[in-house]
C-alpha atoms as one frame of an Amber mdcrd trajectory, in Angstrom:
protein
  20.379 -25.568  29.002  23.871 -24.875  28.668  25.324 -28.516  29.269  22.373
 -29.659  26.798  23.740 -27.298  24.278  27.651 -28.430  24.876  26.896 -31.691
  24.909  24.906 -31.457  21.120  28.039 -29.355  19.648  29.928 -31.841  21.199
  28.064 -34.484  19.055  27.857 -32.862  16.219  31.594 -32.135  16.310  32.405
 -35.671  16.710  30.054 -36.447  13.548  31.775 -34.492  11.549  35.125 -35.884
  12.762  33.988 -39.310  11.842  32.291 -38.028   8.485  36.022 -36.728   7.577
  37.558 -39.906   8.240  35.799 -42.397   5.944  36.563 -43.038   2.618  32.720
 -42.601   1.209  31.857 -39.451   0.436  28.537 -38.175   2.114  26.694 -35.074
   1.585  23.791 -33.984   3.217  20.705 -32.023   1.778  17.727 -29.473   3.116
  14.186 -29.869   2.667  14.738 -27.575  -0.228  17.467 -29.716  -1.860  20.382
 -27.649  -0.836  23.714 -29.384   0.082  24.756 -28.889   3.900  27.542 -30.419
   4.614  29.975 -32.212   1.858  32.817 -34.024   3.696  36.517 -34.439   2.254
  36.003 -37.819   0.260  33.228 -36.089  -1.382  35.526 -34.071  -2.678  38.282
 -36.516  -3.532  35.679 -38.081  -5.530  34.038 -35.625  -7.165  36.593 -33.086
  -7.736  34.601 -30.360  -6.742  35.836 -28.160  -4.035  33.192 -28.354  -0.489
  33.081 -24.414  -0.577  31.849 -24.611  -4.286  28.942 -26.967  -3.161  27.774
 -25.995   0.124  24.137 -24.078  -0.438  23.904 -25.256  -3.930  21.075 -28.240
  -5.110  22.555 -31.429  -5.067  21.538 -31.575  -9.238  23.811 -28.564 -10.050
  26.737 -29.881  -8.152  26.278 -33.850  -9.743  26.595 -34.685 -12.540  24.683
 -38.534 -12.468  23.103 -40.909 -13.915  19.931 -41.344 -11.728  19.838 -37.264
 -11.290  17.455 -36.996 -13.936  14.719 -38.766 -12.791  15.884 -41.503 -10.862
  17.195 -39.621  -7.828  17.767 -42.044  -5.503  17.163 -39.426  -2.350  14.336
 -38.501  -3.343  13.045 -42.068  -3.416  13.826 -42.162   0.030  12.673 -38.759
   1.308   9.031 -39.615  -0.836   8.853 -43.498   0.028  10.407 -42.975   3.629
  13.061 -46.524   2.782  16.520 -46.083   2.606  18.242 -47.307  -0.477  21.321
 -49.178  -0.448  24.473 -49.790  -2.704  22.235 -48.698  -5.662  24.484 -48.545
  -8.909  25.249 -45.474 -10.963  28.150 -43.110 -12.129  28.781 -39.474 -11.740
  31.056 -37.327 -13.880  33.964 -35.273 -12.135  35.014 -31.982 -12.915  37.839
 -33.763 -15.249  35.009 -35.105 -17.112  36.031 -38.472 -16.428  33.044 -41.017
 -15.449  33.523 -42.484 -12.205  31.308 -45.892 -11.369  29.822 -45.088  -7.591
  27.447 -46.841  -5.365  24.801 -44.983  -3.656  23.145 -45.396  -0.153  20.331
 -42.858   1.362  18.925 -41.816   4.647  16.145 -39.563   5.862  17.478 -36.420
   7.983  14.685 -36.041  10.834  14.718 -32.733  13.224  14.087 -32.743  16.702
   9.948 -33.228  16.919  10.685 -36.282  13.988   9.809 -34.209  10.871  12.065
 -34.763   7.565  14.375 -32.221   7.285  16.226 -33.276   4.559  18.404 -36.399
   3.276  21.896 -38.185   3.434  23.680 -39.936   0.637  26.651 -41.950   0.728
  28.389 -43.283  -2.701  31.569 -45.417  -2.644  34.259 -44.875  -5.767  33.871
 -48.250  -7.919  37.014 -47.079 -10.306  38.973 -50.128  -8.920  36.467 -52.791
  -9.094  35.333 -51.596 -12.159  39.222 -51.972 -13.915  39.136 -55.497 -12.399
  35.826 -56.403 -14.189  37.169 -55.198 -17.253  40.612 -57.335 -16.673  37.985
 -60.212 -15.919  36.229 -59.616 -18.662  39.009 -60.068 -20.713  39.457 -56.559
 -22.148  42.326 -54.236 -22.834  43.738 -50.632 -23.675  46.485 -49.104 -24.985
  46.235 -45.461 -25.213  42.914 -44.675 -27.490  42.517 -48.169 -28.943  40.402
 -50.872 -27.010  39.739 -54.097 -27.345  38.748 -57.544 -26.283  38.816 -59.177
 -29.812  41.865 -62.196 -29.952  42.835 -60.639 -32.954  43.487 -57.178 -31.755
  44.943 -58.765 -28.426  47.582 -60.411 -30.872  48.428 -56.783 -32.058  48.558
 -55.450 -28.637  50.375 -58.603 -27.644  53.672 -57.687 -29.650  53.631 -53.647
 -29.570  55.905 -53.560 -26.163  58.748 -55.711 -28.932  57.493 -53.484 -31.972
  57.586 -50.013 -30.087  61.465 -51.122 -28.533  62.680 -51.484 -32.176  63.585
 -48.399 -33.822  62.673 -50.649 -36.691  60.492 -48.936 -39.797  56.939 -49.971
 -39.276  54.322 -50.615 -42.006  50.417 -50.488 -40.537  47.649 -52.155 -43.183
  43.641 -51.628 -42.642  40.823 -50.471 -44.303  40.210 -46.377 -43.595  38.784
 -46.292 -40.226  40.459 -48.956 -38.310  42.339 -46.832 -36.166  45.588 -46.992
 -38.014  46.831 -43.209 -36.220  45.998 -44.581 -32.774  48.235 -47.558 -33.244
  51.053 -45.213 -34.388  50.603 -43.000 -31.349  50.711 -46.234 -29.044  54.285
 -47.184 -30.697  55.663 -44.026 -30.596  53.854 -43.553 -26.911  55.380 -46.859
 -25.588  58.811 -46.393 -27.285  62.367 -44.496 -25.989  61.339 -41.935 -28.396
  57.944 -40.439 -26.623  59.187 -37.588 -24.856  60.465 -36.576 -28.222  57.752
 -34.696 -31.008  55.182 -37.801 -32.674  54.282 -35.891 -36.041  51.372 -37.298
 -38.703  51.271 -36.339 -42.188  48.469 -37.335 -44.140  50.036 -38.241 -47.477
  46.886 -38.358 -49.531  45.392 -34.835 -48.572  48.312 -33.114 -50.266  49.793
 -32.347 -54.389  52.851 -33.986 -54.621  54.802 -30.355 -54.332  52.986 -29.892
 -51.427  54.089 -32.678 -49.945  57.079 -32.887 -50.703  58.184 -29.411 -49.238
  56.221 -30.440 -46.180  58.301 -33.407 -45.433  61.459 -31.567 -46.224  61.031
 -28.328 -45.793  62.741 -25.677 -48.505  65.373 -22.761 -48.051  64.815 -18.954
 -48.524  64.499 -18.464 -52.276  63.935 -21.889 -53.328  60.790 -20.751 -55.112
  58.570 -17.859 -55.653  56.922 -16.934 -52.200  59.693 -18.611 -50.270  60.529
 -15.179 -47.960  62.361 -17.488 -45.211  64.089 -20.903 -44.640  60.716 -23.245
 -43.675  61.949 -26.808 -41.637  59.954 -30.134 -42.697  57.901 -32.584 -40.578
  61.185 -34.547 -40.796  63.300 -31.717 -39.099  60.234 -31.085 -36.929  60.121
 -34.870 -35.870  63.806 -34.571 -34.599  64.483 -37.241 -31.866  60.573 -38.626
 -32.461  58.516 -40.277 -34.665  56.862 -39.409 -38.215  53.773 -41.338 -39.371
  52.925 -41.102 -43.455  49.335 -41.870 -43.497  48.023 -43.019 -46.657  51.929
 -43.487 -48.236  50.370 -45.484 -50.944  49.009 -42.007 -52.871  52.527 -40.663
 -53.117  53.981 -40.337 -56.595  57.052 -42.523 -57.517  58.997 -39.224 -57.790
  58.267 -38.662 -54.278  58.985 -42.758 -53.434  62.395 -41.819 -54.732  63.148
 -39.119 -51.602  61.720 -40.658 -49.225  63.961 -44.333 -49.922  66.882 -42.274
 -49.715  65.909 -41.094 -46.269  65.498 -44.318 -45.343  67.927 -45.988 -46.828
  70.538 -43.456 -45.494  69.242 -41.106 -42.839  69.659 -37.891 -44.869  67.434
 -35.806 -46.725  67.825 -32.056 -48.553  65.368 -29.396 -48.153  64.072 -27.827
 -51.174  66.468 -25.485 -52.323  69.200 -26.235 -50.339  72.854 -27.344 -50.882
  73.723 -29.848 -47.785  72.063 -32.709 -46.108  70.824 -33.220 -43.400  70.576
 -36.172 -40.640  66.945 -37.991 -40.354  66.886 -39.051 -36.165  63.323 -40.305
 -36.747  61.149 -43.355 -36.697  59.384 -43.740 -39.838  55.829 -45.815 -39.256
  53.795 -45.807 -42.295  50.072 -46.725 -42.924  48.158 -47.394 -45.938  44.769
 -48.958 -46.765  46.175 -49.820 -50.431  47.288 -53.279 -51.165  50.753 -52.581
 -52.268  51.716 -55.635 -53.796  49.305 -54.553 -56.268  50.147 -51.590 -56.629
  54.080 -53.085 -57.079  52.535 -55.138 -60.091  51.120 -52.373 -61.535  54.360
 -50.391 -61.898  52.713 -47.737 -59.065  55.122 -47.992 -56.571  58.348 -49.366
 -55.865  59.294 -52.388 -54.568  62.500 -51.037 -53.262  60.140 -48.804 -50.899
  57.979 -51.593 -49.926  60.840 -53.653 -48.738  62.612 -50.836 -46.708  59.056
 -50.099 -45.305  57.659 -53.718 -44.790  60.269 -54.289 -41.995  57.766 -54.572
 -38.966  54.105 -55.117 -40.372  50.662 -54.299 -38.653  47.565 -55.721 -40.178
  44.179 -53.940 -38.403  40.969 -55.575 -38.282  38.093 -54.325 -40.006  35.530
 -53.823 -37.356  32.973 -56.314 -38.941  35.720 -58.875 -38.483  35.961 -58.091
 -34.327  32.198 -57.047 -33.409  32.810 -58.329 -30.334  34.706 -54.885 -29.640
  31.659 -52.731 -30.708  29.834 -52.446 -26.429  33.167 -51.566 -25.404  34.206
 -48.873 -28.135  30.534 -47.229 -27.633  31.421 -47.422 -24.061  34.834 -45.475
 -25.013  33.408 -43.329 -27.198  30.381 -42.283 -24.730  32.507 -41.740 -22.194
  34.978 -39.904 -23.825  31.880 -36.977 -25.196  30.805 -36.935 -21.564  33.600
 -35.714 -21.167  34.269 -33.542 -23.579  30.655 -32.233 -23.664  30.111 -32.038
 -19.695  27.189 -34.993 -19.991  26.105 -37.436 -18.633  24.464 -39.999 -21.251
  24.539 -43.375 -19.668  25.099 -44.932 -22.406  22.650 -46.663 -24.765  19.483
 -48.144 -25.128  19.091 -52.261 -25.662  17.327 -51.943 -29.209  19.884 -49.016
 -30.087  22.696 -51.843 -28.821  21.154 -54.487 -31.481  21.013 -51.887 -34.385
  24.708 -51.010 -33.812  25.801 -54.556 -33.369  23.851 -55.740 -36.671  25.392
 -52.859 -38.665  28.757 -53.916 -40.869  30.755 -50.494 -40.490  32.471 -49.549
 -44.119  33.918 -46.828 -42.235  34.728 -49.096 -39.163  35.496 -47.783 -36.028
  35.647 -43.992 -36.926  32.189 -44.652 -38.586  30.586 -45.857 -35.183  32.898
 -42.727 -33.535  30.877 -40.699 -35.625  27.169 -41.848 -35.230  28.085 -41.693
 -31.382  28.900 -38.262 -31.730  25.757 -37.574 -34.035  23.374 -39.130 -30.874
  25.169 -36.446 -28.527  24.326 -33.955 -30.608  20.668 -34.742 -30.324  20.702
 -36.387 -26.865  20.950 -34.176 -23.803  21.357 -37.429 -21.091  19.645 -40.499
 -19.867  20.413 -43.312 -22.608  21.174 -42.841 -26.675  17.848 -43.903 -28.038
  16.720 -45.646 -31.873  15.364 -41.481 -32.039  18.961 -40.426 -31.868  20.768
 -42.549 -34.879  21.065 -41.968 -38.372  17.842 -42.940 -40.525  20.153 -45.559
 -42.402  20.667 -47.337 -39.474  16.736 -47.557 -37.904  15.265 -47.989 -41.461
  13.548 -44.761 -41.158  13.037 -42.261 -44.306  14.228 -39.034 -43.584  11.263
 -36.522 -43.047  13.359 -33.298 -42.165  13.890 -31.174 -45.382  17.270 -31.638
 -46.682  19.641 -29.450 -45.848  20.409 -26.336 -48.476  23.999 -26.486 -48.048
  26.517 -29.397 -47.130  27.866 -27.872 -44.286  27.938 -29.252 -41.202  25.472
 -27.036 -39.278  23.071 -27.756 -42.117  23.120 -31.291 -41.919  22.946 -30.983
 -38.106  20.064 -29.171 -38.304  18.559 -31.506 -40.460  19.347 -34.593 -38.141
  18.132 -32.520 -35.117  14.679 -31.845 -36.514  14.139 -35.423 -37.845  15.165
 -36.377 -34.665  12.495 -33.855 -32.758   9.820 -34.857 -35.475   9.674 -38.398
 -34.865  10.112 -38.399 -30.873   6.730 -35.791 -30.981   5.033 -38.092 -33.437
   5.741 -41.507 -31.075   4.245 -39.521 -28.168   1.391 -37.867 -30.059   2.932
 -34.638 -30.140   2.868 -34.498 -26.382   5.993 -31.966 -25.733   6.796 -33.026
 -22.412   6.559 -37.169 -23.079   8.731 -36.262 -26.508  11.500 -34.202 -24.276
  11.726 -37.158 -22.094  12.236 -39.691 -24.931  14.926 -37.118 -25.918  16.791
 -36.562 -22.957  16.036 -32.419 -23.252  14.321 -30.238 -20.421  11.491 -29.062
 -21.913  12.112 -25.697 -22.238  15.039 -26.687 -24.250  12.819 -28.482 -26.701
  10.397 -25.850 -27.156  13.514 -23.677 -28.207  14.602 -26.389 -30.666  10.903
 -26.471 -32.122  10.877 -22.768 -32.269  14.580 -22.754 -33.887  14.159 -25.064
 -36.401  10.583 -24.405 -37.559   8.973 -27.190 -36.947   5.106 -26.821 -37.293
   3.065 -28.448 -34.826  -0.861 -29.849 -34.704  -3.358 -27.604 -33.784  -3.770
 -30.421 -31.062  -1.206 -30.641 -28.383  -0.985 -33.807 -27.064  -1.407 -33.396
 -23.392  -3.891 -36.267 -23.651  -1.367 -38.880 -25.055  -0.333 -41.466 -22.631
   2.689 -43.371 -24.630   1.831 -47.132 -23.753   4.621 -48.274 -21.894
């Protein structure tokens, strides 16, 4: 008895050796679901520590794709066939989505009964960057691309961001005008130095015009202490002017003398002082125009047309649109600790047909919207904005334009026409929504949303 028992710790010792040197990670499970053993590539992978995992259910450890009800274990503790190489992603503790394939295996104990389950899954994060290069697509810091118009941009920033060169950027509102700034500044000698925005539009000329320069102790009513500008903040970096064609031309006059000659004077004070920044400027104005009209200078334009950007309208580069929604989904996952897999085929056609006035930030936004209302699997038509499906608002408008308020008001529309596809069957409608149930029933509750005296149990949604 004793050699039989040396000789199993002897195996199972040597399992676990060879489980610890392979690059897969494997973790096993319990007939109740409960991880057993998690081995170090598991970790590596995941992020999450094998201490923090051991006794928990493999669902509250994993964050994937197929853990909502396509759990490829329990396939193969149900069906008895082991699955193999089966696609999916998981999301790390980072947040960060990492492409995996999965392989499972039945756990039997001594007399042949299941005990539990073993899964494999293999980090994809390297063949999945060389599909991307493959597929022709590229990234520099937020902005993404595949579009040969964008690729031209991205084509000349390395030449662009060596320059210390003023920098004009043109596009509609939306484009992404902030992230190419960032890039520049990101990919130039100056980006361990401060990168500062100032939105020139949002602000009275007064404002603004303290806020660039800052003002000295006494320069006006209210000024208790010596305040330093976003030029003296910017020291060694970069300063973007967003929107420069709203300033007035008093203001135009200032800022070509800091161009012009590196100096500036705070409000108030009595001595310049030296401008080490790189100006890039952005505006969705045509300036030209605005030249003819006597709105802005033409001495201004010329000392800030040195380097010019023009940015795509998205309608012009839809070929972009899969891979910002892939971006943008995996970037809330993140943020929001999902795991929405992305989105549905008909939802795919809707966005693709759709001309974007508000360009990319308007498709960042209607992404963000579907989060809001979708708790994981795929972003469904259920999820988007009525003006996009077609589909009349039926929630009662909000009171208020706040935000909450019009979130509300999207959420219940939302809940109201999932129930009335299923036949206001709860537990269908929480599928097509991507909630638990109980959550739903909390959202009905919350948001007063009557239901038929008839509950719907007998709907079958035709599939």
């Amino acid at each position: 008895m004793n050699k039989d028992l040396t000789s199993k710790r002897r195996l199972q010792t040597g399992a676990e050796s060879i489980l610890e040197s392979i690059s897969d990670g494997v973790f096993t499970v319990d007939a109740e679901w409960r991880i057993t053993s998690f081995n170090r590539a598991a970790e590596a992978i995941t992020g999450i520590r094998r201490r923090d995992a051991i006794g928990k259910t493999c669902s509250d450890v994993f964050r994937a794709s197929m853990c909502e009800g396509d759990c490829a274990l329990r396939h193969t503790v149900k069906t008895g066939k082991p699955i193999i190489n089966k696609s999916a992603f998981i999301v790390n503790v980072e947040g960060r989505r990492i492409p995996i394939s999965v392989s499972t295996a039945i756990l039997r104990d001594e007399r042949g009964q299941i005990s539990g389950g073993a899964e494999t899954f293999r980090d994809l994060s390297l063949v999945e960057e060389l599909r991307k290069e493959l597929e022709g697509r590229f990234q520099v810091g937020d902005l993404v691309s595949r579009s040969a118009a964008m690729r031209r941009i991205f084509d000349v920033l390395p030449q662009i961001s060596a320059s210390d060169a003023t920098v004009l950027i043109l596009g509609e509102t939306g484009t992404g005008k902030e992230l190419l700034a960032r890039a520049i500044h990101n990919l130039s000698q100056r980006k361990n130095k401060p990168f500062i925005a100032v939105n020139c539009g949002a602000l009275p000329d007064t404002l603004l015009e303290s806020e660039l320069f800052g003002y000295m102790k006494g320069a006006f009513t209210g000024a208790a202490k010596d305040k330093p500008g976003r030029f003296a903040l910017a020291d060694g970096g970069t300063v973007f002017l967003d929107e420069i064609g709203d300033i007035s031309p008093a203001l135009q006059v200032r800022l070509l003398r800091v161009l012009q000659e590196k100096t500036y004077e705070p409000l108030g004070g009595t001595s310049l002082l030296h401008a080490n920044v790189r100006v890039v400027a952005a505006t969705h104005r045509d300036l030209s125009a605005q030249i003819r009209k006597g709105a802005f200078r033409e001495d201004l334009f010329y000392r800030l047309n040195v380097v010019k950007v023009e940015l795509p309208p998205l309608r012009k580069r839809k070929e972009d649109i899969p891979l910002l929604i892939e971006h943008f989904v995996a970037r809330f996952n993140r943020r929001q600790g999902k795991a929405v897999a992305g989105v549905a085929q008909d939802v795919m056609s809707l966005l693709m047909a759709h001309d974007y006035p508000g360009n990319v930030r308007e498709l960042e936004n209607i992404i963000e919207r579907a989060f809001v209302l979708c708790g994981a699997g795929r972003i469904d038509r259920v999820h988007l904005p009525p003006e996009l499906t077609g589909q009349q608002a039926t929630a009662p408008a909000p009171t208020g334009d706040t935000i909450a308020a019009q979130t509300h008001a999207a959420e219940a529309q939302a809940i109201r026409a999932a129930l009335e596809s299923c036949g206001f069957n709860r537990l269908s409608a929480a599928r097509e929504l991507g909630l638990h149930k109980s959550t739903l029933f909390r959202k009905i509750k919350a948001l007063g949303i009557e239901l038929p005296d008839q509950d719907g149990r007998s709907h079958r949604k035709a599939t």
